[in-house]
C-alpha positions in Angstrom: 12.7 -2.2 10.9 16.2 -1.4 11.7 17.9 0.5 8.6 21.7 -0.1 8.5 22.0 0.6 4.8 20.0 1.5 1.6 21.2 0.9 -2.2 19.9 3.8 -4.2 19.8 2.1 -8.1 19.3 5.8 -10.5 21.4 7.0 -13.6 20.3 10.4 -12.5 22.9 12.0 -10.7 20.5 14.8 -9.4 17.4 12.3 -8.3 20.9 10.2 -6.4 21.7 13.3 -4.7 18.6 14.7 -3.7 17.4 11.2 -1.9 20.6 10.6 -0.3 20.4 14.2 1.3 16.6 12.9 2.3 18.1 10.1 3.8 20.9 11.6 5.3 19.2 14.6 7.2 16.8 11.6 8.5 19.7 9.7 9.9 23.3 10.2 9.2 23.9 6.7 10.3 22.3 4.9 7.3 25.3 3.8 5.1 24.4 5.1 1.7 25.2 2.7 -1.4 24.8 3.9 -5.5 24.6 2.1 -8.4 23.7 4.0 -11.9 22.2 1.0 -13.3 21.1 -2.5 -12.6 24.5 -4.6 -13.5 26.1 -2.2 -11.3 23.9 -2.5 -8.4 23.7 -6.7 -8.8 28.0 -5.9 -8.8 27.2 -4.1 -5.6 25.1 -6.6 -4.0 27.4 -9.2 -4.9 30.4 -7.7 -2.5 28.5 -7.4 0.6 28.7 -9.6 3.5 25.0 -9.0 4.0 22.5 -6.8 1.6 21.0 -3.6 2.1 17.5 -3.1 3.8 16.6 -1.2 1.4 16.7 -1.0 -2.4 15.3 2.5 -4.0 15.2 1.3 -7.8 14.7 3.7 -10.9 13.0 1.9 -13.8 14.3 3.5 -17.1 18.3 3.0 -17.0 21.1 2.3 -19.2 22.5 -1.2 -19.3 20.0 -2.6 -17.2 16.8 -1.0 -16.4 15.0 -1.8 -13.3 13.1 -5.0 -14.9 15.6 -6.7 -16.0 17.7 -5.9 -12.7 14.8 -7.4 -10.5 14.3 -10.6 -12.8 17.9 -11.2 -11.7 18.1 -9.9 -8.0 14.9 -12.1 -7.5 16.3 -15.3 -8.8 19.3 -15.0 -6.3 19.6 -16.9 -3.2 20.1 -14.0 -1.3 17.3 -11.1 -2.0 16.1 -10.2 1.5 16.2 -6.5 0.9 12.9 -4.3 0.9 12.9 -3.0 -3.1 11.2 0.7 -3.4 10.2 1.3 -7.2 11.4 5.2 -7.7 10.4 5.9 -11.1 9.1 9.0 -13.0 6.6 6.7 -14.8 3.3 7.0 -13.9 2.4 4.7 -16.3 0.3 2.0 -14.5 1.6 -1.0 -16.6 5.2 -0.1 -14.7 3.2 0.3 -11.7 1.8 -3.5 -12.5 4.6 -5.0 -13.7 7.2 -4.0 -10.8 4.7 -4.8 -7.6 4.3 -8.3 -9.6 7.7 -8.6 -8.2 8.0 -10.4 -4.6 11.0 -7.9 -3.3 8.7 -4.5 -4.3 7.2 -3.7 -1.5 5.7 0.0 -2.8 5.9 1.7 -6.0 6.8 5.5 -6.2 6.9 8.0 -8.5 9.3 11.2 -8.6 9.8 13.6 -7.2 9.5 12.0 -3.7 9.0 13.8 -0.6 10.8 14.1 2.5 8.2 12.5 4.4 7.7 9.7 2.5 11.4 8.6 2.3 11.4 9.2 6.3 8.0 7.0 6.6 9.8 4.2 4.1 12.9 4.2 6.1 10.8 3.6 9.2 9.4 0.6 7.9 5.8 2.1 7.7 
Protein backbone atom coordinates (compact mmCIF):
# COMPACT_ATOMS: atom_id res chain seq x y z
CA UNK A 1 0.00 0.00 0.00
CA UNK A 2 1.01 3.36 -1.19
CA UNK A 3 0.60 6.05 1.68
CA UNK A 4 -0.03 9.62 0.30
CA UNK A 5 -1.72 10.86 3.51
CA UNK A 6 -2.80 9.92 7.05
CA UNK A 7 -5.63 11.76 9.24
CA UNK A 8 -4.42 11.63 12.82
CA UNK A 9 -8.09 12.02 14.97
CA UNK A 10 -6.54 12.88 18.92
CA UNK A 11 -7.50 15.84 21.35
CA UNK A 12 -4.07 15.27 22.82
CA UNK A 13 -1.78 17.64 21.47
CA UNK A 14 1.27 15.66 22.81
CA UNK A 15 0.03 11.97 21.48
CA UNK A 16 -0.60 14.35 17.76
CA UNK A 17 2.86 15.42 17.94
CA UNK A 18 4.70 12.49 18.89
CA UNK A 19 2.98 10.24 15.98
CA UNK A 20 3.38 12.83 13.37
CA UNK A 21 7.22 13.02 14.27
CA UNK A 22 6.88 8.92 13.91
CA UNK A 23 5.44 9.38 10.71
CA UNK A 24 7.46 12.04 9.50
CA UNK A 25 11.05 10.63 10.26
CA UNK A 26 9.55 7.45 8.31
CA UNK A 27 8.68 9.42 5.31
CA UNK A 28 8.61 13.14 5.00
CA UNK A 29 6.38 12.70 1.99
CA UNK A 30 3.22 11.49 3.80
CA UNK A 31 0.94 14.59 3.96
CA UNK A 32 -0.05 14.77 7.63
CA UNK A 33 -3.84 15.79 8.43
CA UNK A 34 -5.29 16.57 12.37
CA UNK A 35 -8.45 16.65 13.72
CA UNK A 36 -8.99 16.98 17.72
CA UNK A 37 -12.15 15.28 17.59
CA UNK A 38 -14.52 13.33 15.38
CA UNK A 39 -16.83 16.30 13.95
CA UNK A 40 -13.66 17.81 13.11
CA UNK A 41 -12.13 15.01 11.33
CA UNK A 42 -15.75 14.08 9.34
CA UNK A 43 -15.25 18.31 8.48
CA UNK A 44 -11.84 17.21 7.23
CA UNK A 45 -12.85 14.29 5.35
CA UNK A 46 -15.56 16.20 3.83
CA UNK A 47 -13.03 18.79 1.92
CA UNK A 48 -10.92 16.34 0.26
CA UNK A 49 -10.93 15.40 -3.29
CA UNK A 50 -9.99 11.92 -2.22
CA UNK A 51 -9.57 10.49 1.63
CA UNK A 52 -6.62 9.62 3.52
CA UNK A 53 -5.10 6.04 3.52
CA UNK A 54 -4.98 6.12 6.69
CA UNK A 55 -7.09 7.08 9.71
CA UNK A 56 -5.21 6.86 13.36
CA UNK A 57 -8.37 7.39 15.68
CA UNK A 58 -8.28 8.13 19.49
CA UNK A 59 -11.41 6.85 21.32
CA UNK A 60 -12.10 9.17 24.39
CA UNK A 61 -12.62 12.79 22.77
CA UNK A 62 -14.60 15.83 23.18
CA UNK A 63 -17.52 16.46 20.91
CA UNK A 64 -17.29 13.33 19.31
CA UNK A 65 -15.43 10.36 20.49
CA UNK A 66 -14.12 7.84 18.27
CA UNK A 67 -17.58 5.70 18.27
CA UNK A 68 -19.66 7.93 17.44
CA UNK A 69 -17.15 9.36 14.68
CA UNK A 70 -17.02 5.80 13.03
CA UNK A 71 -20.89 5.14 13.18
CA UNK A 72 -20.86 8.26 10.88
CA UNK A 73 -17.65 7.85 8.71
CA UNK A 74 -18.97 4.22 8.04
CA UNK A 75 -22.41 5.23 6.85
CA UNK A 76 -20.77 7.51 4.20
CA UNK A 77 -20.46 6.73 0.61
CA UNK A 78 -17.02 7.42 0.56
CA UNK A 79 -14.99 5.50 3.60
CA UNK A 80 -12.15 3.72 1.82
CA UNK A 81 -9.53 4.74 4.32
CA UNK A 82 -7.69 2.09 6.52
CA UNK A 83 -8.95 3.20 10.34
CA UNK A 84 -6.09 2.50 13.19
CA UNK A 85 -7.82 2.49 16.71
CA UNK A 86 -5.12 4.56 18.93
CA UNK A 87 -6.46 4.58 22.28
CA UNK A 88 -5.13 4.43 25.84
CA UNK A 89 -7.89 1.97 26.67
CA UNK A 90 -7.02 -1.33 27.24
CA UNK A 91 -10.26 -2.17 28.06
CA UNK A 92 -11.27 -5.13 25.80
CA UNK A 93 -14.97 -4.03 25.35
CA UNK A 94 -13.26 -0.87 23.22
CA UNK A 95 -11.12 -3.30 21.81
CA UNK A 96 -14.60 -5.28 20.70
CA UNK A 97 -16.55 -2.67 19.97
CA UNK A 98 -14.11 -0.66 17.52
CA UNK A 99 -12.80 -3.93 15.40
CA UNK A 100 -16.79 -4.61 15.08
CA UNK A 101 -16.33 -1.75 12.80
CA UNK A 102 -15.64 -2.68 8.85
CA UNK A 103 -12.95 0.48 8.38
CA UNK A 104 -10.72 -0.81 11.72
CA UNK A 105 -8.42 -2.70 10.44
CA UNK A 106 -6.11 -2.98 14.02
CA UNK A 107 -6.69 -1.81 17.32
CA UNK A 108 -3.74 -0.03 19.34
CA UNK A 109 -3.11 1.09 22.49
CA UNK A 110 -0.66 4.05 23.57
CA UNK A 111 2.04 4.67 23.65
CA UNK A 112 2.90 3.29 20.21
CA UNK A 113 6.16 2.54 19.02
CA UNK A 114 8.15 3.55 16.15
CA UNK A 115 8.12 0.33 14.66
CA UNK A 116 4.74 -0.31 14.63
CA UNK A 117 3.59 3.08 13.13
CA UNK A 118 6.45 2.28 10.36
CA UNK A 119 4.97 -1.47 9.91
CA UNK A 120 1.14 0.22 9.74
CA UNK A 121 2.27 2.72 7.24
CA UNK A 122 3.69 -0.12 5.14
CA UNK A 123 0.59 -1.84 4.91
CA UNK A 124 1.80 -4.93 7.04
Amino acid sequence: MTVGSILIVDDSDIDQFILKFMIEKYDADITILQAYDGREALDILESLASPPELIFLDINMPRMNGHEFLKVYESLPQHDSAVIMLSSSDEESDRQQSLAYQSVKQYRTKPIAKADVERIVRGE
